[in-house]
Rosetta silent file (secondary structure, phi, psi, omega in degrees, C-alpha in Angstrom):
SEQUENCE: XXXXXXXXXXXXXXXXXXXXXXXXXXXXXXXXXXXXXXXXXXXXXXXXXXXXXXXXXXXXXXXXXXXXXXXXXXXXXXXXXXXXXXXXXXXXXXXXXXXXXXXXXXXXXXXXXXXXXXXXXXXXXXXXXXXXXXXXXXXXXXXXXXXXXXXXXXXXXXXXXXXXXXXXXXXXXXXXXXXXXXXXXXXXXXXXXXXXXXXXXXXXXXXXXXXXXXXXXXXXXXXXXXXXXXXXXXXXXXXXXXXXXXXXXXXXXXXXXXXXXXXXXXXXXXXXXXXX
SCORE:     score description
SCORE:     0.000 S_00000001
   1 L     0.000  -42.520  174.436   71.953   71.918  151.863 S_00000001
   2 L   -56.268  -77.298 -144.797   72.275   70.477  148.020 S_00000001
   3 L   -73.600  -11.309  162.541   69.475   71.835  147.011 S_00000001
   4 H   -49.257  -47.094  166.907   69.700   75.150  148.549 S_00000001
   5 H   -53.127  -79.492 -177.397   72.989   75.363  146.394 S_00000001
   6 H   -24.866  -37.700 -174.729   71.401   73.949  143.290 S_00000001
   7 H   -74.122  -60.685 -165.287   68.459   76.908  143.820 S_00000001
   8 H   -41.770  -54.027  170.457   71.488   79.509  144.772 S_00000001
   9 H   -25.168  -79.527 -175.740   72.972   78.157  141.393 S_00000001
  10 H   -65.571  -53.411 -176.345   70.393   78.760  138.869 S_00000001
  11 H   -35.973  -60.090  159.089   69.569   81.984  140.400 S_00000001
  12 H   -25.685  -47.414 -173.506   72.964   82.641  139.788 S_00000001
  13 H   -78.915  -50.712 -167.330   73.175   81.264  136.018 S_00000001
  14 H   -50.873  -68.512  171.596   69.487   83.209  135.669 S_00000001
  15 H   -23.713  -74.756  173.195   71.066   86.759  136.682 S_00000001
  16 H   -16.957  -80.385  171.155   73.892   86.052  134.141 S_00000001
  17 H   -53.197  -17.006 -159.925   71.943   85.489  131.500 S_00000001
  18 H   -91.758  -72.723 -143.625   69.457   88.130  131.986 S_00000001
  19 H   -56.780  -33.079 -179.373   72.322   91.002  132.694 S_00000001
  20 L   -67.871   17.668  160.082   74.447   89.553  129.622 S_00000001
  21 L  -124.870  148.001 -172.896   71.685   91.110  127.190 S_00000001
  22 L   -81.743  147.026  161.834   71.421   94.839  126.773 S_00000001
  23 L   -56.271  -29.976 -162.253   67.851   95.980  127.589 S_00000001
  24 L   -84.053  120.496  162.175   67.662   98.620  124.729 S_00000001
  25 L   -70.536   25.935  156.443   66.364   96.704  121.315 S_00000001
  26 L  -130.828   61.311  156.002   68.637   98.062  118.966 S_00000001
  27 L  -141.919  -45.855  163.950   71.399   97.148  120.815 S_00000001
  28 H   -43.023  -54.248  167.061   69.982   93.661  121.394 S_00000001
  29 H   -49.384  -37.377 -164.417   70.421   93.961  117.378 S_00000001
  30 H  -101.961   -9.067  133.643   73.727   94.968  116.914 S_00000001
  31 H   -62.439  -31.969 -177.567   74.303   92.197  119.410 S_00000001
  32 H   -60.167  -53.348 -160.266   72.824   89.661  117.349 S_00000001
  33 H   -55.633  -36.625 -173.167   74.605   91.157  114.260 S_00000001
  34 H   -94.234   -3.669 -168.468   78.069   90.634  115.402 S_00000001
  35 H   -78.468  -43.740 -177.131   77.671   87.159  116.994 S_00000001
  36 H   -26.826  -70.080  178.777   75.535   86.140  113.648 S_00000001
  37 H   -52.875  -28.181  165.421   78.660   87.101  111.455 S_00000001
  38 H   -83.941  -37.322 -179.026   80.663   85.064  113.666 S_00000001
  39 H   -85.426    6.467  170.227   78.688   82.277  113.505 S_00000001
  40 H   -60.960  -58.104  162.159   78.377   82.613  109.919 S_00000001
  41 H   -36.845  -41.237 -171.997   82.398   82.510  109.416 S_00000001
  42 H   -89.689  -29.533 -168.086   82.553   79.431  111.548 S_00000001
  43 L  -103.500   31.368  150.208   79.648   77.351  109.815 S_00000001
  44 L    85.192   -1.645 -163.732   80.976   78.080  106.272 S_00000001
  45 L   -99.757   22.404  172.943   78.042   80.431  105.658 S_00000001
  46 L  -138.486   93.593  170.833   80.025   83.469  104.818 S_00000001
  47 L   -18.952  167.341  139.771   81.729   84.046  101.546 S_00000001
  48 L   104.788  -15.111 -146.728   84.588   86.149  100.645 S_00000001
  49 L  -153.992  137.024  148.565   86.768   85.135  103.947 S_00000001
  50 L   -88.431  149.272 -171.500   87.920   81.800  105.033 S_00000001
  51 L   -35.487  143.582  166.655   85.907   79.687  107.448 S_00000001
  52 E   -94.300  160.139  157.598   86.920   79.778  111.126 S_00000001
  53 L   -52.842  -76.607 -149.186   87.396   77.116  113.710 S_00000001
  54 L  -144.774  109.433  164.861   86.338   78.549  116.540 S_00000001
  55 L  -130.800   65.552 -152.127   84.653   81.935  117.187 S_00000001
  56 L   -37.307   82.308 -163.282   83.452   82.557  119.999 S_00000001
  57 L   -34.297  136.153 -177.516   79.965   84.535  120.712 S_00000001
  58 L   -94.762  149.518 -175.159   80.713   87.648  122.104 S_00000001
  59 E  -103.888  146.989 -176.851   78.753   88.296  125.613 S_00000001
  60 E   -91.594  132.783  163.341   77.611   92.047  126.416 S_00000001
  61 L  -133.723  155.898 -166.773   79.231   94.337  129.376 S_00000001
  62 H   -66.080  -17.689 -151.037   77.757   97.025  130.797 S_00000001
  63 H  -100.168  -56.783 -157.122   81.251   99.044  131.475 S_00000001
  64 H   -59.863  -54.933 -179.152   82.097   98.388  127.540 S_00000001
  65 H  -108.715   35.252 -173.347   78.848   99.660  127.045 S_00000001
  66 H   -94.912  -43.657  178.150   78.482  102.713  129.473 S_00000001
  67 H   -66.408  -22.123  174.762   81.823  103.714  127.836 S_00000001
  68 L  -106.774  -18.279  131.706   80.458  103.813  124.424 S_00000001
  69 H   -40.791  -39.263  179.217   77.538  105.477  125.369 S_00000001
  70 H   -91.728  -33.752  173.319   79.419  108.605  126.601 S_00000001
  71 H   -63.178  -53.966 -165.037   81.625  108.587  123.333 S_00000001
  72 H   -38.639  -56.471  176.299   78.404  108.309  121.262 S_00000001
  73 L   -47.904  -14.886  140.672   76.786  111.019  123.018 S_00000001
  74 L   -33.752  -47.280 -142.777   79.538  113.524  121.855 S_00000001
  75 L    18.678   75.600  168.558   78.356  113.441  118.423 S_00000001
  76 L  -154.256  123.516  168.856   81.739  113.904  117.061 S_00000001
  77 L   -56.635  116.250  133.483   83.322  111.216  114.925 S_00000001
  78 L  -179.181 -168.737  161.360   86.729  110.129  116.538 S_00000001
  79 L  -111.976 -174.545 -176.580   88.040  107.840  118.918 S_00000001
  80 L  -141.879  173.197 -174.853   88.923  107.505  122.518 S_00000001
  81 L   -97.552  122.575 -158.317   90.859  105.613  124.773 S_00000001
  82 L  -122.447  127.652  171.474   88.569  103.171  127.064 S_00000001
  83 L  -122.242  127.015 -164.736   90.936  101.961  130.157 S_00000001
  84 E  -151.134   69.053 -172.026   88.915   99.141  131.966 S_00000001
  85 L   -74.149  -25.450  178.625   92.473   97.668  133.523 S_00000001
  86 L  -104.507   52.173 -168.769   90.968   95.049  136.015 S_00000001
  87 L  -138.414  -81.071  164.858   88.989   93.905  133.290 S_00000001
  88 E  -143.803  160.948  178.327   91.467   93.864  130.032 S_00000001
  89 L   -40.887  -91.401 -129.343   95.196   95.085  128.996 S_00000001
  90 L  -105.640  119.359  167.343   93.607   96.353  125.703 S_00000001
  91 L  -122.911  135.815  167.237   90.122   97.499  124.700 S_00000001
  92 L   -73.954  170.082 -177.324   89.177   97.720  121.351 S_00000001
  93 L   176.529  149.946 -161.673   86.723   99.824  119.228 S_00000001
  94 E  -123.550  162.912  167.406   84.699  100.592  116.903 S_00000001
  95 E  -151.386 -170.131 -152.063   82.395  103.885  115.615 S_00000001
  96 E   169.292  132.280 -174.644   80.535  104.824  112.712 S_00000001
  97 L  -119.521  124.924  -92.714   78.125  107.726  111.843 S_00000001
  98 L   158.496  126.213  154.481   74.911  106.265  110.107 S_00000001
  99 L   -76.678   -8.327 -170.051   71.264  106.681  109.521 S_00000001
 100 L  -138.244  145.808  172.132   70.374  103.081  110.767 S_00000001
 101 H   -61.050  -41.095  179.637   72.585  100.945  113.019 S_00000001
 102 H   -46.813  -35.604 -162.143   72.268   98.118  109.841 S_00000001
 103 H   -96.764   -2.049 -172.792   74.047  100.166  107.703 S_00000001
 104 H   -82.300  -86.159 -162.914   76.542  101.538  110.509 S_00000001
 105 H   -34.981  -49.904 -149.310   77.243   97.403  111.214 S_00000001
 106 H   -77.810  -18.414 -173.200   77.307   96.439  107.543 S_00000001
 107 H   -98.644   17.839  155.583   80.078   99.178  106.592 S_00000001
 108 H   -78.379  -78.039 -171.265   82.041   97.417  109.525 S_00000001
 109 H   -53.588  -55.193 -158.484   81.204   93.838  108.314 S_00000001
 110 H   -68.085  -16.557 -165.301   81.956   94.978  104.310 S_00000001
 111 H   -65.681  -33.074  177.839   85.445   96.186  104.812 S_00000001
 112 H   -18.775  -42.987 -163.464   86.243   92.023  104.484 S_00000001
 113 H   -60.936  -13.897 -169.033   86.382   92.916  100.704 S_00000001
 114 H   -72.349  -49.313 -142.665   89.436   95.226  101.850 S_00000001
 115 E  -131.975  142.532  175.835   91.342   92.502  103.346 S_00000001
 116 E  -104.535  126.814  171.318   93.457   89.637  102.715 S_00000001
 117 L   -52.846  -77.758  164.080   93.679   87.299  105.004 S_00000001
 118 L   -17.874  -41.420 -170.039   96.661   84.990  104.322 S_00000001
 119 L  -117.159   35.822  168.276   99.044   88.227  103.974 S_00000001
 120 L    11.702   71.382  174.988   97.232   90.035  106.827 S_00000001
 121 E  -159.378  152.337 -170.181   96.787   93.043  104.797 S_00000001
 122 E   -89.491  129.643  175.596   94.689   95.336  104.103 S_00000001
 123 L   -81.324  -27.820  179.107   93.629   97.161  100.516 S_00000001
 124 L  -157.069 -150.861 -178.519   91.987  100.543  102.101 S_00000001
 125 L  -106.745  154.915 -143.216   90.279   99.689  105.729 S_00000001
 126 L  -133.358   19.929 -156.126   89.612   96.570  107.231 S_00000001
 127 H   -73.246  -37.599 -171.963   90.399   97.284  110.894 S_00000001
 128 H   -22.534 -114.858  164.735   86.491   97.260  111.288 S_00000001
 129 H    18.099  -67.503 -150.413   86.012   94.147  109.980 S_00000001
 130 H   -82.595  -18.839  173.545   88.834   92.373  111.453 S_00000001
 131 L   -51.924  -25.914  179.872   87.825   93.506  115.179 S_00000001
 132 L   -53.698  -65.580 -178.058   84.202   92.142  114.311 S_00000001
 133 L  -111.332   48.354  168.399   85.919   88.398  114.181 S_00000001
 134 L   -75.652  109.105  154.333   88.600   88.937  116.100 S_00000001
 135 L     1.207  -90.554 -179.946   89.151   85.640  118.085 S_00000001
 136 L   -48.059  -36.984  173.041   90.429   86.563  121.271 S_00000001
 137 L   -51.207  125.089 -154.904   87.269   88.768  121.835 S_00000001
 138 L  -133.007  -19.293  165.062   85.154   87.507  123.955 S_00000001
 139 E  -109.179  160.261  145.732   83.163   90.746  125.278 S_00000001
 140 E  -127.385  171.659  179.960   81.008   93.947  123.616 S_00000001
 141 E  -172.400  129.222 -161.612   79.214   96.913  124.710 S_00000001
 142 E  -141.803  136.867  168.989   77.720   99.533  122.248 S_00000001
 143 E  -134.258  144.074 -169.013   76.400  102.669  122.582 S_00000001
 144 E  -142.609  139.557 -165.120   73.972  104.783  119.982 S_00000001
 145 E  -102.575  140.290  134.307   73.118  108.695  119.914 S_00000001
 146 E   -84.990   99.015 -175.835   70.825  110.099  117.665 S_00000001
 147 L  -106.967   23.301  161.149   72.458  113.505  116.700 S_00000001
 148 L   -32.448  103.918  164.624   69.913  114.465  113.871 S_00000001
 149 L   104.700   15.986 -176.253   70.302  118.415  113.822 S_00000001
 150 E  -113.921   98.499 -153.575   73.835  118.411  115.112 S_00000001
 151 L   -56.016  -27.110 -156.925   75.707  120.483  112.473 S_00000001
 152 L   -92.296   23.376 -158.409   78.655  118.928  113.827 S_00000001
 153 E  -167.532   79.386  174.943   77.699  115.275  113.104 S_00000001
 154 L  -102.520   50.088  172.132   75.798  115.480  110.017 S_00000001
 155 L   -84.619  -42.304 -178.398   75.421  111.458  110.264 S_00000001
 156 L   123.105 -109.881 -173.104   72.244  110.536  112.050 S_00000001
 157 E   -84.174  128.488  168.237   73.248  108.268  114.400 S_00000001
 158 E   -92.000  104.141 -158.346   76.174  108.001  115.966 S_00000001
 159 E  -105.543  104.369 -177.580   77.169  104.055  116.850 S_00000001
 160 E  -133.514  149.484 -172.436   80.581  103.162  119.021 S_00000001
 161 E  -141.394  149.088 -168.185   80.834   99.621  119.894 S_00000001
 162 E  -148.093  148.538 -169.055   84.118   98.619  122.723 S_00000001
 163 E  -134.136  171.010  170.086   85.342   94.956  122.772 S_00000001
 164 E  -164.475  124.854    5.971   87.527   93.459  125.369 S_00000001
 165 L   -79.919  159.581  152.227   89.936   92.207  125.119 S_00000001
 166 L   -22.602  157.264  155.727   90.836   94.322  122.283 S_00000001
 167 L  -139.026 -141.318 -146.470   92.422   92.730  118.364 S_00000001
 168 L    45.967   43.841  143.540   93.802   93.915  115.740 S_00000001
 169 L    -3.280  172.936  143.318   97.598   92.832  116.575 S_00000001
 170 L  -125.048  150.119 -173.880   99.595   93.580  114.160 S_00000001
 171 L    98.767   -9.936 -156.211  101.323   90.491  112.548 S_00000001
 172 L  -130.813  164.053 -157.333   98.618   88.247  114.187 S_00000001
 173 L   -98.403  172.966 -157.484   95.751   86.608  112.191 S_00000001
 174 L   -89.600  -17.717 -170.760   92.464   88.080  113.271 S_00000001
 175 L  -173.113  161.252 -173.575   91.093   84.085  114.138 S_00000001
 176 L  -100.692  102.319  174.686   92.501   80.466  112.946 S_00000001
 177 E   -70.655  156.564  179.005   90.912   79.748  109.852 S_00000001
 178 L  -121.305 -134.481  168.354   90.017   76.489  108.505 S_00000001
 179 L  -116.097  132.440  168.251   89.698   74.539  105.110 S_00000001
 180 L   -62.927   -9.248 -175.956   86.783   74.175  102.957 S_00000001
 181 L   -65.854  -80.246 -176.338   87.040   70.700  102.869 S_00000001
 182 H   -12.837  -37.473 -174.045   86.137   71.025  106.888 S_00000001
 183 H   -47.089  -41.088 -140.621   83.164   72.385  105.815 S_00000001
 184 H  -142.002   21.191 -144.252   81.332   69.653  104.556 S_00000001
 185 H  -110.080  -17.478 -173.934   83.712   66.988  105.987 S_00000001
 186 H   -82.451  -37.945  167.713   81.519   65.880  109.439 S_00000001
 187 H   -56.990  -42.691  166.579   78.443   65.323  106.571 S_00000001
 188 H   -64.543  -42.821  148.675   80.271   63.518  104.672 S_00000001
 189 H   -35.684  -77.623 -174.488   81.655   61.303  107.505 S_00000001
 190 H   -38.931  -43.782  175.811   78.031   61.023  108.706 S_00000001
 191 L  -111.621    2.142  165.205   76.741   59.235  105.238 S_00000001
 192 L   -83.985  -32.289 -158.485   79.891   57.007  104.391 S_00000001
 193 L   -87.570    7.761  178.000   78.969   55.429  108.044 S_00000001
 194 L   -82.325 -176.452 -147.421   75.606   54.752  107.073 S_00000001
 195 L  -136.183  115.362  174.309   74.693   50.869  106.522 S_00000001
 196 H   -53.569  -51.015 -143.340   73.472   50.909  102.905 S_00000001
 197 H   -85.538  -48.247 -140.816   71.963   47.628  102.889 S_00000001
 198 H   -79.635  -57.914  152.424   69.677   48.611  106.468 S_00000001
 199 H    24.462  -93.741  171.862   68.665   51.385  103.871 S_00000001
 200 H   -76.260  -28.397  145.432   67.505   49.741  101.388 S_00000001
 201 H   -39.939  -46.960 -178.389   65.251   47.774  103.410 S_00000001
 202 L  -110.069   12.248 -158.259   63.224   50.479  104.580 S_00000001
 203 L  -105.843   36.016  152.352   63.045   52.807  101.768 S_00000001
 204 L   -60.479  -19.840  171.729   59.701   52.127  100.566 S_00000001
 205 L   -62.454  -33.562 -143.623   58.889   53.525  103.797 S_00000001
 206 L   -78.113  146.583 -170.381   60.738   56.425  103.766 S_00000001
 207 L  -123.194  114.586 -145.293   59.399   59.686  103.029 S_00000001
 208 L   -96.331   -7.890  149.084   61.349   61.905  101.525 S_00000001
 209 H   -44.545  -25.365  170.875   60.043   65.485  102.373 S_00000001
 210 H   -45.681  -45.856 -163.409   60.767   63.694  105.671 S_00000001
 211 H   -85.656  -44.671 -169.559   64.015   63.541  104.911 S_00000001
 212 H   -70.147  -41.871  165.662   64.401   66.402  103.540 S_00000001
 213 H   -50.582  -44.129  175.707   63.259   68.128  106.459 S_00000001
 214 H   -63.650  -61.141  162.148   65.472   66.078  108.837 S_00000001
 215 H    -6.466  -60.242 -179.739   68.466   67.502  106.709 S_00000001
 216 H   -76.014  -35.186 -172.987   67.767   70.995  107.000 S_00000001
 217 H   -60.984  -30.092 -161.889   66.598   70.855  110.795 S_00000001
 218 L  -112.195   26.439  153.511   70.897   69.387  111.101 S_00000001
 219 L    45.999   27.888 -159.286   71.366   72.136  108.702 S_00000001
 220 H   -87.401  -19.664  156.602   73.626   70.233  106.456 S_00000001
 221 H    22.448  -78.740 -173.516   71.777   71.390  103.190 S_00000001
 222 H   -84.604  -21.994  175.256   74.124   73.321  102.047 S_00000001
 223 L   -75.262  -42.929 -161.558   77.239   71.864  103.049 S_00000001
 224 L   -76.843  162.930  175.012   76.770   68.686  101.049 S_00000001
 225 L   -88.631  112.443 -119.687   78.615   66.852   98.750 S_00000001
 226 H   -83.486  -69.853 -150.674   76.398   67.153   96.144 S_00000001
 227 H   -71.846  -21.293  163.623   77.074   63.832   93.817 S_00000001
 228 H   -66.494  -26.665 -166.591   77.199   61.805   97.329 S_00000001
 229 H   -93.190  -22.676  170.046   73.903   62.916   98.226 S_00000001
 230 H   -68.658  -34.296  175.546   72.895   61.978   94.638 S_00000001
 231 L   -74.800  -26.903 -170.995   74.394   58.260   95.265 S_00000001
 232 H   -80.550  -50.773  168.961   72.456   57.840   98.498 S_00000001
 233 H   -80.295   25.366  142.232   69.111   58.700   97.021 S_00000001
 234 H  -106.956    4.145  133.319   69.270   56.183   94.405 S_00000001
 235 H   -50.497  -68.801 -164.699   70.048   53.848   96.836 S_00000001
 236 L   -51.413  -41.776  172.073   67.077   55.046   98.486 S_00000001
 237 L    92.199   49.003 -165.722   65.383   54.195   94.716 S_00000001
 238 L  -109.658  -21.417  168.536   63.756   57.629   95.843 S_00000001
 239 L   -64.494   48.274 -170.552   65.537   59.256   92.566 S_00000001
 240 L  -102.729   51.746   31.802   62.509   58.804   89.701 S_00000001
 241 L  -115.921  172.802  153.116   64.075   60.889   87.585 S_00000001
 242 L  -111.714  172.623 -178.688   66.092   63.751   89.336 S_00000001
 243 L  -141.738  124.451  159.898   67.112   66.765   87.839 S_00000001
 244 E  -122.493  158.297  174.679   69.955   69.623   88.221 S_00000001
 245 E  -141.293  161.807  167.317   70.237   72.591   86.882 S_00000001
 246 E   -94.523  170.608  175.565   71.959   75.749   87.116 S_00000001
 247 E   161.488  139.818  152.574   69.773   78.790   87.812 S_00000001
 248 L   -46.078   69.565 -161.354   69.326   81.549   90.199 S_00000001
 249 L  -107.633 -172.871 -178.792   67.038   81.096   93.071 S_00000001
 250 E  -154.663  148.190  172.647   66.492   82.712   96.378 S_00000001
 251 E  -159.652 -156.846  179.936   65.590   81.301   99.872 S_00000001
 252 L  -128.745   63.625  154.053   66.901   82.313  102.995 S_00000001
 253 L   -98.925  -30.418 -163.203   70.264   82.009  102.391 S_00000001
 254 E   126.915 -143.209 -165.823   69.714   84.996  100.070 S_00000001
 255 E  -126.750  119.444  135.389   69.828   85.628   96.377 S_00000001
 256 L  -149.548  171.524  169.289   72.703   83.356   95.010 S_00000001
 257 L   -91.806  141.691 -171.650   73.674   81.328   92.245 S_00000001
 258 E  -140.969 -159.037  165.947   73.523   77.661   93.033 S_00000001
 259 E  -103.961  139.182  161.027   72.608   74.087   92.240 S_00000001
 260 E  -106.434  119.617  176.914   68.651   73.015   92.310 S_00000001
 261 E   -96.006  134.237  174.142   67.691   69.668   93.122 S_00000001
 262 E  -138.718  111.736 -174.537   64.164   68.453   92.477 S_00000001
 263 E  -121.216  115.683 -177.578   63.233   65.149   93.753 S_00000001
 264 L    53.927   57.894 -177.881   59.829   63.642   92.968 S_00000001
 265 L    63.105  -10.036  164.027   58.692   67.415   92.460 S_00000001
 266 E  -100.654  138.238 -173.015   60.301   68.393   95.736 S_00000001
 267 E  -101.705  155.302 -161.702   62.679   71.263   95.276 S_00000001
 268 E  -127.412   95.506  153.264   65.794   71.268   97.223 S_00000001
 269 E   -98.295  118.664 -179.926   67.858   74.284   96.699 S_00000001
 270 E  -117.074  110.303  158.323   71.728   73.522   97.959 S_00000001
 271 L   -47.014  114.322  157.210   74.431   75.880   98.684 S_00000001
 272 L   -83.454  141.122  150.053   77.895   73.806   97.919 S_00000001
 273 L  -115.816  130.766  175.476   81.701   74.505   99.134 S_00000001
 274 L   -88.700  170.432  170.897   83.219   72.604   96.475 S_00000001
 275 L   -96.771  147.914  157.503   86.781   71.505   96.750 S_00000001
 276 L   -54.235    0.000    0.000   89.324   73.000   95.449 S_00000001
């Protein structure tokens, strides 16, 4: 009888997973797109906004996006009211007329420059945006039209996205933000507990592309405190000479300006959150 459940189970977990991704692959994108941007906001990797706590990846439904599918399909820019009552109170939404779903998402995602958090207010519109990381959201479902040649939609595509539950509140913060300190503060934790001495002991051994490599796979890179990370490898005696500079570089983080570390010729470009 156990393992008939246990089989019953995974079948069960297997469904789930399969039905919680839309089949279409640019929808499968513009899933990726909004959970990415959330987990960018929570892991400190998105500028402009403060970090989140907790954001939850949003999971895809078919009624959110069978509902958004019939607005899209319209081709006429407005909205509509989506009632999905034994489901949520409130459903939210979003649309956008567009030649590419990237640039449909990204004029969603950019209104952040519009908005302040701390005085939950807006400079032109942000609703986009704040529905994107709205907290309390925990499903989407998106639907996209091509209405090329539809005088009445001279956008391209037409792009509606429906969230449940719903945000935008008014008065309420779109997610519980955190400190930049938080950011970097479990790395930091992580190398004061290390045993210096136990260290120094091995680090003729030690190899430090090795190292470098372990770093990045626990993605802490970028995060660190830079002058700590400086103290540890000359502990290591791995530090023959180092060198920073400022300077522009690019990796895939992007194009930004940063600090460059180059140790024993290997270079280590790191993304900081400084303190305040």
């Amino acid at each position: 009888m156990s393992i008939l459940l246990l089989l019953l189970l995974l079948i069960y977990i297997k469904v789930n997973i399969v039905f919680s991704q839309p089949n279409d692959p640019q929808l499968q994108k513009l899933l990726q797109y909004h959970n990415d941007l959330r987990r960018n906001l929570t892991e400190c990797k998105f500028e402009g906004q403060p970090p989140a706590k907790y954001l939850p990846d949003l999971k895809w439904d078919n009624e959110l996006a069978s509902k958004a599918k019939d607005l899209a399909n319209e081709c006429y820019f407005h909205h509509n009211d989506v009632n999905l009552p034994h489901k949520w109170e409130y459903v939210g939404q979003n649309i956008a007329g567009y030649q590419t779903i990237e640039q449909a998402f990204d004029a969603w995602k950019d209104e952040y420059k519009e908005y302040n958090y701390y005085s939950m207010s807006c400079y032109g519109v942000c609703g986009h945006y704040t529905q994107l990381v709205w907290q309390n959201t925990t499903h989407v479902g998106c639907g996209i039209t091509n209405c090329t040649g539809n005088y009445g939609f001279p956008y391209g595509l037409s792009v509606v996205c429906n969230y449940g539950p719903g945000g935008n509140y008014e008065g309420r913060y779109p997610y519980e933000a955190k400190s930049q300190d938080e950011c970097y503060a479990v790395t930091t934790r992580l190398l004061n507990l290390l045993d210096v001495q136990l260290l120094l002991n091995v680090r003729k051994l030690l190899d430090v592309q090795l190292l470098l490599n372990v770093l990045e796979l626990l993605d802490v890179l970028k995060l660190l405190d830079v002058q700590l990370l400086l103290n540890v490898l000359k502990l290591l005696d791995v530090l023959e000479p180092y060198q920073l500079v400022n300077q522009t570089y690019q990796n895939k983080y992007q194009n930004q300006t940063g600090l460059h570390l180059s140790v024993h010729g290997v270079d280590l470009p790191i993304q900081i959150c400084y303190k305040e």
